[in-house]
C-alpha positions in Angstrom: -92.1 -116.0 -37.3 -93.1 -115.6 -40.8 -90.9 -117.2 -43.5 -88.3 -114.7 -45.3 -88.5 -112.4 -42.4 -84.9 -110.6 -42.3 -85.1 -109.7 -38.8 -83.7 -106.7 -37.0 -82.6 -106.7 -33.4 -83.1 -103.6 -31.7 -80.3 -101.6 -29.6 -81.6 -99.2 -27.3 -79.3 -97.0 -25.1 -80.0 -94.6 -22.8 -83.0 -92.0 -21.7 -83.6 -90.0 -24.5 -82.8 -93.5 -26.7 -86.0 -94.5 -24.5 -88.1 -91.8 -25.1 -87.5 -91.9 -29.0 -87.7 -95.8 -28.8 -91.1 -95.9 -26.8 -93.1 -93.8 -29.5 -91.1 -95.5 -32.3 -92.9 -99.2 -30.5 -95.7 -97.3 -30.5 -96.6 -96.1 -34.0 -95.2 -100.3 -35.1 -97.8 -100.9 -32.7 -100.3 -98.8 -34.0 -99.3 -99.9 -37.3 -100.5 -103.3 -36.1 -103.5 -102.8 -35.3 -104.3 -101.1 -39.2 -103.0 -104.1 -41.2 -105.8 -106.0 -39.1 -108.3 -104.4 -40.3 -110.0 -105.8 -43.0 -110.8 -102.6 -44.5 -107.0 -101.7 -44.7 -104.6 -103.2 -47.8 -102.2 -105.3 -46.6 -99.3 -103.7 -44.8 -96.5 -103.1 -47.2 -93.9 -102.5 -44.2 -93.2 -106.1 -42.8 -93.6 -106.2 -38.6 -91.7 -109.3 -38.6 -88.9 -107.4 -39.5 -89.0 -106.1 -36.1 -91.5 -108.4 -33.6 -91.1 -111.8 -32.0 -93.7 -114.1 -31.5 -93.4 -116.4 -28.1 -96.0 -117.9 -25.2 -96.3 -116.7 -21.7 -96.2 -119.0 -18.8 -99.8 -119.1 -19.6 -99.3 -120.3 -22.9 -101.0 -116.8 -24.5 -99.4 -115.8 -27.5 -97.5 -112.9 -27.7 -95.9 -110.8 -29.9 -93.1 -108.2 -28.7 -89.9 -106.2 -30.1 -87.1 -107.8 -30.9 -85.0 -105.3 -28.4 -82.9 -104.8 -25.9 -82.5 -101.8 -24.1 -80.1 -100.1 -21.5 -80.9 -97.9 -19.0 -80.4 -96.8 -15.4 -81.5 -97.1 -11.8 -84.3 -95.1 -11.4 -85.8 -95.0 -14.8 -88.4 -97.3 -15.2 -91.3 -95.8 -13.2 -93.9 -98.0 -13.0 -92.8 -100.3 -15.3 -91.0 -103.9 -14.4 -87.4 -104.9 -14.8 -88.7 -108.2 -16.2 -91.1 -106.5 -19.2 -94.1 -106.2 -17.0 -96.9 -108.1 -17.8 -95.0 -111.5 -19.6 -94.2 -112.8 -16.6 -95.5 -113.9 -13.0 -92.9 -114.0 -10.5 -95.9 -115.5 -8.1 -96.4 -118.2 -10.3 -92.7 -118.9 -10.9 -92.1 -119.5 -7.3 -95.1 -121.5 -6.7 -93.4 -123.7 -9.6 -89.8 -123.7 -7.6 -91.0 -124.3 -4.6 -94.5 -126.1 -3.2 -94.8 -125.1 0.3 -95.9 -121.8 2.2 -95.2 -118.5 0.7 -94.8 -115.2 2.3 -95.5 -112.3 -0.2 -93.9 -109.0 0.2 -95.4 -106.0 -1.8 -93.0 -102.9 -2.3 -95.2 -99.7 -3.3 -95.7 -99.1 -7.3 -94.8 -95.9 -8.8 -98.2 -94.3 -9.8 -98.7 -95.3 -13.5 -99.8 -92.0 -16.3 -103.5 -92.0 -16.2 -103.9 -92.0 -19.8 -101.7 -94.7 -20.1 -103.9 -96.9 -17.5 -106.9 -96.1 -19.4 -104.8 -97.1 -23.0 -104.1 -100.7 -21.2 -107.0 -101.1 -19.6 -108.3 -102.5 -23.2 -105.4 -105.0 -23.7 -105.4 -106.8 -20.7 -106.5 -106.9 -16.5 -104.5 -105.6 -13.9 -105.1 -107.5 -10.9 -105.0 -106.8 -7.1 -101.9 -108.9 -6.4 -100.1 -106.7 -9.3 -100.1 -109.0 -11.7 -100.8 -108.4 -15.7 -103.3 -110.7 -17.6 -102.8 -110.0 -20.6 -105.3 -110.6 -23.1 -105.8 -113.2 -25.9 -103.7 -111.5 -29.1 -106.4 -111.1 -32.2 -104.7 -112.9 -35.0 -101.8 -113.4 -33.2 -100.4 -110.0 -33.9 -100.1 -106.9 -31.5 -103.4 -105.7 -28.7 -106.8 -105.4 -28.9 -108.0 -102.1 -30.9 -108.0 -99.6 -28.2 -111.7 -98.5 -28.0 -112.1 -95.4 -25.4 -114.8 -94.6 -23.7 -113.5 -91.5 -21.9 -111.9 -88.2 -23.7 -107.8 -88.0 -24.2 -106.1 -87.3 -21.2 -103.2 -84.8 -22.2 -99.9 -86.6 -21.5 -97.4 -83.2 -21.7 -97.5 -82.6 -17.8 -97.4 -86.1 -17.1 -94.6 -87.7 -18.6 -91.5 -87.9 -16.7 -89.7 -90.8 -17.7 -90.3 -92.9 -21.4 -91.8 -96.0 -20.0 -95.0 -93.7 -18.7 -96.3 -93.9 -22.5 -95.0 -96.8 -23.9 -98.1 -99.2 -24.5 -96.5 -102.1 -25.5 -95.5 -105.3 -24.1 -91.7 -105.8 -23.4 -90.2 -109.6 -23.7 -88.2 -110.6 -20.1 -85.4 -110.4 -21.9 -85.5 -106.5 -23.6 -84.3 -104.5 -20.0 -80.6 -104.6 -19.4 -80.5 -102.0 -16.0 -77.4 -100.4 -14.9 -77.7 -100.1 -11.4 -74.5 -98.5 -11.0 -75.7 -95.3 -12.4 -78.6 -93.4 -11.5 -81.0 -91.5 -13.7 -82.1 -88.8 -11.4 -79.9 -86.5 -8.6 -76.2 -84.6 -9.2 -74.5 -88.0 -8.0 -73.5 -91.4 -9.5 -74.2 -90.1 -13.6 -73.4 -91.7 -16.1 -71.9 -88.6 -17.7 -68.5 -89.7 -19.6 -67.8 -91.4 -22.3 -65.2 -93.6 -20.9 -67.8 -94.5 -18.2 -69.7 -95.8 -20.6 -67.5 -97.8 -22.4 -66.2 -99.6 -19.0 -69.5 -100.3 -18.1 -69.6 -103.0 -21.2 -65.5 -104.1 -19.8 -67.2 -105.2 -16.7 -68.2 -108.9 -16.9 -71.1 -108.6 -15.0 -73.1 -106.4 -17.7 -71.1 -107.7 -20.9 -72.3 -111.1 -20.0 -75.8 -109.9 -19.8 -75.8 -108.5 -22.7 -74.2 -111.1 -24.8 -76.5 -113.6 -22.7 -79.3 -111.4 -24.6 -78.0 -111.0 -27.7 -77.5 -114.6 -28.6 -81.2 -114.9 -26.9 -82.6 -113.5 -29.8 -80.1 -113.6 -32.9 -80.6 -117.7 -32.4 -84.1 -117.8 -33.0 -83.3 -115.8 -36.4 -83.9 -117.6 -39.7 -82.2 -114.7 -41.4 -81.1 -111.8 -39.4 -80.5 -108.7 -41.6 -78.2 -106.7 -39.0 -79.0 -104.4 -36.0 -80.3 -101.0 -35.1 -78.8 -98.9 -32.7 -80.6 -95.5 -31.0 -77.9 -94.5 -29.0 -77.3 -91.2 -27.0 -74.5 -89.2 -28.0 -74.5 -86.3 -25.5 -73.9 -88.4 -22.0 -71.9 -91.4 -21.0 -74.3 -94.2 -23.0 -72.1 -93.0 -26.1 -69.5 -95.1 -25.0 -71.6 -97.8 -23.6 -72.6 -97.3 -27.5 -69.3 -98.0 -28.7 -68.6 -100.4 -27.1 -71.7 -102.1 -28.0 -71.1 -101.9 -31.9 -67.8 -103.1 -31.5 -69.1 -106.5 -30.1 -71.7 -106.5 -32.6 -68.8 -106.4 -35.4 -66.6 -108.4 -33.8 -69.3 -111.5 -33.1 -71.8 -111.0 -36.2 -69.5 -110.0 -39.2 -71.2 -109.0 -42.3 -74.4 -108.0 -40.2 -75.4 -104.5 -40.6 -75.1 -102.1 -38.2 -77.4 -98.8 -38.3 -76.4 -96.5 -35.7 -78.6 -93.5 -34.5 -76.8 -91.0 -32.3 -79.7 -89.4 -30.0 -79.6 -85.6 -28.9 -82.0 -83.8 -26.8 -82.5 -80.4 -27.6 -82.0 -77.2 -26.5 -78.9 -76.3 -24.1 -77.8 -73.8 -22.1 -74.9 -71.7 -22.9 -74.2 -71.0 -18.7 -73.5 -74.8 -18.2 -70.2 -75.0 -19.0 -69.5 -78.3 -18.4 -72.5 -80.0 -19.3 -71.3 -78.2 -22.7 -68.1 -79.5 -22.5 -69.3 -83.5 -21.6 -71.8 -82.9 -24.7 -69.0 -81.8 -27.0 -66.8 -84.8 -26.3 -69.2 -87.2 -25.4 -70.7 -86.8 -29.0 -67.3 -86.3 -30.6 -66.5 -89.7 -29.2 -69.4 -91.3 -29.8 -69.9 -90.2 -33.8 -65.8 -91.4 -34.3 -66.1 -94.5 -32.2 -69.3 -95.5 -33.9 -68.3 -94.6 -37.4 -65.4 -96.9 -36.7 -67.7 -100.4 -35.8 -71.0 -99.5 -37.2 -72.1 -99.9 -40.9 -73.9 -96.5 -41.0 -74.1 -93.5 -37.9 -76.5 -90.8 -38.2 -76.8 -88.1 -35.4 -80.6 -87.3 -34.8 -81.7 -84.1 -33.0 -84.1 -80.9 -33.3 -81.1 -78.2 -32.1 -79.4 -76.3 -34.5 -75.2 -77.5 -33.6 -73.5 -80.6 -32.7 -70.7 -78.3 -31.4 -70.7 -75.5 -28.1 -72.2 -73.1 -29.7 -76.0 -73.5 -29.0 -78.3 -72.5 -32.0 -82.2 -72.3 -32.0 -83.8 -75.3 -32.8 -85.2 -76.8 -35.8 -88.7 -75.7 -36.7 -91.0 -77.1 -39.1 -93.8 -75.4 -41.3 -96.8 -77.6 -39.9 -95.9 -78.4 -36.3 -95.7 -76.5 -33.0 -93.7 -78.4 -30.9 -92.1 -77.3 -27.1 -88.2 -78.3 -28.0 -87.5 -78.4 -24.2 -89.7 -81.4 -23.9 -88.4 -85.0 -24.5 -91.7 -86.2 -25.2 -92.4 -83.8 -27.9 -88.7 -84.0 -29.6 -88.9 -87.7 -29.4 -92.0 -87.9 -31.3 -90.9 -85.8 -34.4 -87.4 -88.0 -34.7 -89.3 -91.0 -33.7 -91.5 -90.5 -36.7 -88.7 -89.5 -39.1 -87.3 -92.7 -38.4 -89.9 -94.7 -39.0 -89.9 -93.1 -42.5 -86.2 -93.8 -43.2 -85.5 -97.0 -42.5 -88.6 -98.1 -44.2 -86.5 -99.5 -47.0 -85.0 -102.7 -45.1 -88.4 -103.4 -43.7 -90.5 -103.4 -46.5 -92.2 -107.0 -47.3 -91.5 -106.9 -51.3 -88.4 -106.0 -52.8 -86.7 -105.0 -49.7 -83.2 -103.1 -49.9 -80.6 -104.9 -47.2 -80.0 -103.0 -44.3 -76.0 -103.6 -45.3 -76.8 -102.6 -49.1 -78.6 -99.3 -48.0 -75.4 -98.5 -45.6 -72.9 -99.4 -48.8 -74.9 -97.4 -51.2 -74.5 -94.2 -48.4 -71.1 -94.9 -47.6 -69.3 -94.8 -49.8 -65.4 -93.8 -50.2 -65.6 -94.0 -46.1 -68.4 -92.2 -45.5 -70.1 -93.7 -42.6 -71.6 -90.4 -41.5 -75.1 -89.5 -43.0 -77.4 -86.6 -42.2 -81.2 -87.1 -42.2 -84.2 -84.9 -42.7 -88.0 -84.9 -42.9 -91.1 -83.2 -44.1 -93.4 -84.1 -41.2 -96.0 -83.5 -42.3 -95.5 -83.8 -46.7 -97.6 -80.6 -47.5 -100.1 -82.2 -50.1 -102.7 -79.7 -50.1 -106.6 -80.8 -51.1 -106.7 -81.5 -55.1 -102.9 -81.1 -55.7 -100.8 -83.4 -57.4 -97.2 -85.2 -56.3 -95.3 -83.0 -58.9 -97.3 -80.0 -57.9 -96.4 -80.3 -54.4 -92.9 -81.2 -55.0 -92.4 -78.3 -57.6 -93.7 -75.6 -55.2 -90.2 -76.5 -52.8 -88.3 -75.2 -56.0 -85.0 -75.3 -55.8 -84.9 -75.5 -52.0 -84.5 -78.4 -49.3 -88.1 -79.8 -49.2 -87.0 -81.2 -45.9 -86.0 -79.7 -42.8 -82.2 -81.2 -41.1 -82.4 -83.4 -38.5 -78.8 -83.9 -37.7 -78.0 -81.1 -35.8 -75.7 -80.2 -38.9 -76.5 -76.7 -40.3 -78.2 -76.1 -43.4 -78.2 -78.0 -46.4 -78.4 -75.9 -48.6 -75.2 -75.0 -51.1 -73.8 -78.2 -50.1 -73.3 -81.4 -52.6 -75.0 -84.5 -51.9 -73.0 -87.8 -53.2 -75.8 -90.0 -52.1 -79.3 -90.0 -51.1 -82.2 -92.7 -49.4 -85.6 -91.4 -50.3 -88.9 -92.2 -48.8 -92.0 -90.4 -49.6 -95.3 -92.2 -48.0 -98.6 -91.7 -47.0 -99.4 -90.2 -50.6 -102.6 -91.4 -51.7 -102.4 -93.3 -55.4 -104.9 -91.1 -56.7 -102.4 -88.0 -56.1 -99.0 -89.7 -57.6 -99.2 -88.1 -61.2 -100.5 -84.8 -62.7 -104.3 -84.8 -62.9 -104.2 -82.1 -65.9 -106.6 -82.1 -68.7 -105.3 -83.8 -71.9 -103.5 -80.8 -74.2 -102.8 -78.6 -70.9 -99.7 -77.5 -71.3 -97.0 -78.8 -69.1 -95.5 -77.2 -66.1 -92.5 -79.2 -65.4 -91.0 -82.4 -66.5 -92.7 -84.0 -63.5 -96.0 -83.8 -64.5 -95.1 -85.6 -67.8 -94.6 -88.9 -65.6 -96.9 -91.8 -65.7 -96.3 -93.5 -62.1 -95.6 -91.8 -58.4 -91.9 -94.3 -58.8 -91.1 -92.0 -61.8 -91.9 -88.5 -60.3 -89.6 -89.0 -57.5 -87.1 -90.6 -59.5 -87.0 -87.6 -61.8 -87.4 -85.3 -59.1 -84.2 -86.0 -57.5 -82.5 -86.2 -60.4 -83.2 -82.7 -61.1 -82.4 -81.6 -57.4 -79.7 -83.8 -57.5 -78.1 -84.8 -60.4 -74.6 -86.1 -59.3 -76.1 -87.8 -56.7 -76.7 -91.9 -56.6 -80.3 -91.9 -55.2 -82.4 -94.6 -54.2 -86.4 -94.1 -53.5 -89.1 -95.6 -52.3 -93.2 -94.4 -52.6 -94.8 -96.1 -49.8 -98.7 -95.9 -49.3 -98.9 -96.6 -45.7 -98.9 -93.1 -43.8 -97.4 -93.0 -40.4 -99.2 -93.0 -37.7 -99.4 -90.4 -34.9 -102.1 -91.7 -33.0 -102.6 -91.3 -28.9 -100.4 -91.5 -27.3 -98.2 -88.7 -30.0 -98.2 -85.4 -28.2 -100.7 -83.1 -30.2 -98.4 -81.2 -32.2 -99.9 -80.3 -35.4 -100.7 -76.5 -35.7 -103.8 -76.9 -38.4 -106.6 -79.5 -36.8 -107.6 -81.0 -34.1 -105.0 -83.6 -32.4 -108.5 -86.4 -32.2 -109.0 -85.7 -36.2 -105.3 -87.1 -36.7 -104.1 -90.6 -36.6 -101.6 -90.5 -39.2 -99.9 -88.2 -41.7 -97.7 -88.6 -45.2 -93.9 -88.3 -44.3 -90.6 -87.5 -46.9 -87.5 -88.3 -45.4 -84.0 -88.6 -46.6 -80.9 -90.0 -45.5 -78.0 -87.8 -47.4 -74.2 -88.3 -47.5 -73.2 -84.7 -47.8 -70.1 -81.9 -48.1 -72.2 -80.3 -45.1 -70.7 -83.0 -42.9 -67.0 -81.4 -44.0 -68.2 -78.6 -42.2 -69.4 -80.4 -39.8 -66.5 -82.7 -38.4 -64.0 -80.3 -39.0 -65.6 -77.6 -36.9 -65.7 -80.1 -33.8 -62.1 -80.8 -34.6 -61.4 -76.8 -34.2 -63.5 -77.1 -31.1 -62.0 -80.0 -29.5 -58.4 -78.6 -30.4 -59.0 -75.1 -28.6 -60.0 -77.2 -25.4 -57.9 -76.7 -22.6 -58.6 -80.6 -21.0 -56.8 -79.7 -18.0 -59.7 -77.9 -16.9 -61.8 -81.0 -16.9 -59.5 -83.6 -15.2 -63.2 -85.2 -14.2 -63.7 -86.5 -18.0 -60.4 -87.9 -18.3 -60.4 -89.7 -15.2 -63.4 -91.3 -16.4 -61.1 -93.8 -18.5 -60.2 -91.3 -21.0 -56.5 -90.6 -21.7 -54.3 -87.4 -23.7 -53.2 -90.0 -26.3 -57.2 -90.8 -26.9 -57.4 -87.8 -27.9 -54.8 -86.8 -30.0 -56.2 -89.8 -32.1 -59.5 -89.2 -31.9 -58.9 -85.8 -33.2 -56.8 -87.8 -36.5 -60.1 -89.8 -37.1 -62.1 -86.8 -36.9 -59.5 -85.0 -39.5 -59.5 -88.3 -41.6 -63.5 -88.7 -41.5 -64.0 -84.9 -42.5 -62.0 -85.1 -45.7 -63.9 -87.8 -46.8 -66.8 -85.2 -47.6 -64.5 -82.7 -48.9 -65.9 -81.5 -52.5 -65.0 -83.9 -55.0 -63.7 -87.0 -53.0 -66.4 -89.9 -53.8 -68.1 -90.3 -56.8 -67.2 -88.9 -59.6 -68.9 -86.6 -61.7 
C-alpha cells in the first residue's frame, strides 16, 4: 500500500450493483494498465484509493479491489465463490491433510468467449481447473492485453455480470446468499424487509463484519465507504441495513451511497411496479438516514409508477433493456464523479464532498453526465461549453425529471479527458471576445466561471482532470460516430447537484405511496414490513422533501 493512501472499501449489493460494479473494476483496471506505460503522465486518479496489494499461496503478488459484494445463488456463472484464480483449494488440502486424496470435479458453467480470450493474456487456466495467474508487471494490475484474434461482440453473451468482469477478486470480496435465488419465480429476494432480515440473521451479519474488519484493519487511513446498492428489489434493505452497521461501527467514516436502477419497466406488471415503488422508497429514506450522501442512478425517466422513456444521450446508441449496456453508461458516470476523493494531489474527503452537498439535511443528490463531452476538432473549452447555452450540458441520471427550471444549492463538478492544449480560447490577440469564458487564462478558471454563470447561488466545487475514461473492451460498443476498435477512452462532465427537482421528486413518491391501497399486497408486508413502518416512512419522506423546497438551504 502506498503511503497517504485514503482508502475506500467497496460495497457491492445485488445484480444490477454487479453489473455496474464489474465495468466500473474494469475501466480502474484498464486505467492500470495506462499509468504503466511509460509514454503516459503519471495517473492523477490514485488506484490505491481503491486496490489492495497481497500474495497468493504462491507468493505472486497481487493486486485486487478493496470490495465486498453480495449476491445470490445462482449468479456467479462461471466464476468461483472464493475469487477464482487467488486461491487453490487442491493445494490447501494437500497442506491440511498429507495422505491420499480423492478429487471430485462438478461441471463449470461455460465461461464468455471473449472473456476467455481477454484472460488468456493474464494468466494459464489449467486442466485440473486451476488459475495461474501470472507474475503482476510492477506490481500493479495484468499484463497488457495484446489480442491476436478480432473482438468477439459480448451483447448476446452476457447473462450474468461476472461473464465480463476481467479482474481478479480477493477470497474475501463474495458474500453469497444462498437463501435467495437469482433466476426462477421462487425464493426472490423481492422485499425490502427481506432484505434487511437477511443482515438480522447471524449467520450472514457475521460474514460480513468478519469481512469488513478484514479489510478496514489493514487501512493506514481509511477515508469511508462506497455503496452501489439496488434500490428496486429486496437488496435495498440488505442496503440499509448495511449502512447502518457501517455508521454505527465506523463513526465519522463517510458513507457514499448509490441507489442502482435498471431501466425500462412495464406498465402490465403491476406488482413488480408496486415492489419497485416501495422497495426504492424504502431504500432512498432508509439510506438517507445512515449514509453520508445517497444518489439514485438509472437511465429511465421516473423513480415513481409511472414508467417514462428512458434517458437518451446526443453521442450514444444504447439498448436500455440491456443491463450490460445501462451499466456501462452509469458505470462510467461514476467513475467521473467520485473522481474528487480519489485524486492523488489535493484530494477533497469523501466526508467533505458529502458535507459540502448536504447541506441543511440534504442527503439526496442527483447526478448527470455528458458521455461523451462534445469537444469537437479545433474548438476550445469555452467554445464548447458556450454552445450548451443556458441549458443542462448534462443529461439526468437519477431517474428524477428534468433539471431544467429548478435551483441548484450545490454542485460537484468534474470535467476530464480535455486535452491541455484545448483548456483556454485559442483566439488571435485583438479578436474580439465572445463570452467571459474565453477571457480566462487556465481550464480551473473556465469552469469556475462557467458555473458561476449557470449557477450563481450555487456553492460549486470543480475539478479539470486530464485522464479521459476509458471504455475499452470489454464496454459494449455504444458510440454512434466511429468505430467501437478506434475508442478506448473518451472526455466525461459529470455533476453531482443538490437540487429543488428533488422537492418534486420525494414528494410525488409520497402522493404515490399515500394512494396505495397495501391491503392488496399483504405479500410485501409480510416480508417484515409493518403499517406503522409506513406511516413513518411516509413522515421522513414529507421531512426529506421540504428540505429542497425553494429557499430552504443557503441563502441567497
Amino acid at each position: 500500500m502506498a503511503g497517504g493512501a485514503r482508502e475506500v472499501l467497496t460495497l457491492q449489493l445485488g445484480h444490477f450493483a454487479g453489473f455496474v460494479g464489474a465495468h466500473w473494476w474494469n475501466q480502474q483496471d484498464a486505467a492500470l494498465d495506462r499509468s504503466g506505460d511509460a509514454k503516459e503522465p503519471p495517473g492523477e486518479l490514485c488506484p490505491d484509493v481503491l486496490f489492495r496489494t497481497g500474495r497468493t499461496l504462491h507468493g505472486q503478488e497481487t493486486y485486487t479491489p478493496r470490495l465486498i459484494l453480495m449476491d445470490l445463488k445462482g449468479s456467479l456463472s462461471s466464476l468461483r465463490e472464493e475469487g477464482g484464480p487467488y486461491r487453490d483449494r487442491q493445494l490447501d488440502a494437500a497442506i491440511a491433510w498429507q495422505g491420499k486424496l480423492t478429487t471430485h470435479k462438478e461441471e463449470l458453467d461455460p465461461k464468455n468467449p471473449y472473456l476467455q480470450d481477454l484472460l488468456s493474456a493474464e494468466g494459464v487456466l489449467s486442466s485440473d481447473g486451476v488459475w495461474r495467474v501470472k507474475s503482476i508487471p510492477k506490481g500493479k494490475g495484468p499484463p497488457p492485453v495484446t489480442a491476436a484474434k478480432p473482438v468477439i461482440p459480448l451483447e448476446g453473451g452476457v447473462r450474468v455480470w461476472s461473464d465480463f468482469l476481467r479482474v481478479h477478486l480477493h477470497p474475501r470480496s463474495i458474500c453469497m446468499i444462498h437463501k435467495y435465488n437469482h433466476e426462477g419465480e421462487a425464493g426472490r429476494l423481492e422485499a425490502f424487509g427481506q432484505g434487511e432480515s437477511v443482515l438480522k440473521e447471524p449467520g450472514y451479519l457475521e460474514m460480513l463484519e468478519d469481512r469488513l474488519h478484514f479489510y478496514v484493519e489493514e487501512c493506514d487511513y481509511l477515508q469511508g465507504f462506497q455503496i452501489l446498492c439496488d434500490l428496486h428489489d429486496g437488496f435495498s434493505g440488505v442496503g440499509a441495513k448495511a449502512a447502518e452497521l457501517l455508521q454505527d461501527e465506523y463513526s465519522g467514516r463517510g458513507i457514499m451511497t448509490w441507489g442502482l436502477l435498471p431501466a425500462p419497466y412495464n406498465l402490465g406488471e403491476p406488482q413488480k411496479n408496486i415492489y419497485r415503488l416501495l422497495n426504492t422508497t424504502f431504500g432512498l429514506v432508509h439510506l438517507a438516514a445512515h449514509s453520508s450522501l445517497v444518489c439514485p442512478l438509472s437511465l429511465g425517466g421516473s423513480l415513481g409508477l409511472r414508467p417514462e422513456r428512458p434517458v437518451s444521450f446526443p453521442h450514444l446508441r444504447y439498448d436500455a433493456t440491456l443491463p450490460f449496456h445501462c451499466s456501462a453508461i452509469l458505470a462510467t458516470a461514476l467513475d467521473t464523479l467520485t473522481a474528487p476523493y480519489r485524486l492523488h494531489c489535493a484530494p477533497v474527503s469523501m466526508a467533505h464532498l458529502a458535507d459540502m452537498l448536504s447541506c441543511a439535511g440534504k442527503k439526496v443528490v442527483t447526478a448527470g453526465a455528458s458521455i461523451p463531452f462534445p469537444l469537437g476538432p479545433g474548438q476550445s473549452l469555452p467554445d464548447t461549453l458556450m454552445q450548451f447555452g443556458g441549458a443542462t450540458p448534462w443529461t439526468p441520471l437519477s431517474a428524477c425529471g428534468d433539471p431544467c427550471g429548478t435551483r441548484c444549492f450545490a454542485q460537484s463538478v468534474v470535467l476530464r479527458g480535455v486535452d491541455r492544449a484545448c483548456h483556454t480560447s485559442q483566439l488571435p490577440p485583438g479578436t474580439p471576445l465572445p463570452s467571459p469564458l474565453h477571457a480566462c487564462t487556465t481550464g480551473e478558471d473556465v469552469l469556475a466561471q462557467y458555473l458561476e454563470l449557470q449557477e450563481p447561488r450555487a456553492l460549486s466545487s470543480s475539478h479539470l482532470l486530464r485522464s479521459p475514461c476509458s471504455v475499452a473492451p470489454p464496454y459494449p460498443h455504444l458510440f454512434s460516430s466511429c468505430s467501437q476498435q478506434a475508442v478506448d477512452s473518451i472526455p466525461v462532465f459529470g455533476a453531482l447537484c443538490s437540487s429543488s427537482s428533488l422537492h418534486r421528486t420525494l414528494a410525488g413518491l409520497a402522493r404515490e405511496l399515500t394512494k396505495l391501497d397495501l391491503r392488496r399486497w399483504a405479500s410485501f408486508m409480510d416480508a417484515g414490513v409493518e403499517l406503522d413502518d409506513v406511516q413513518e416512512l411516509l413522515q421522513d419522506l414529507h421531512s426529506l422533501a421540504q428540505c429542497y423546497q425553494e429557499g430552504d438551504g443557503l441563502t441567497d
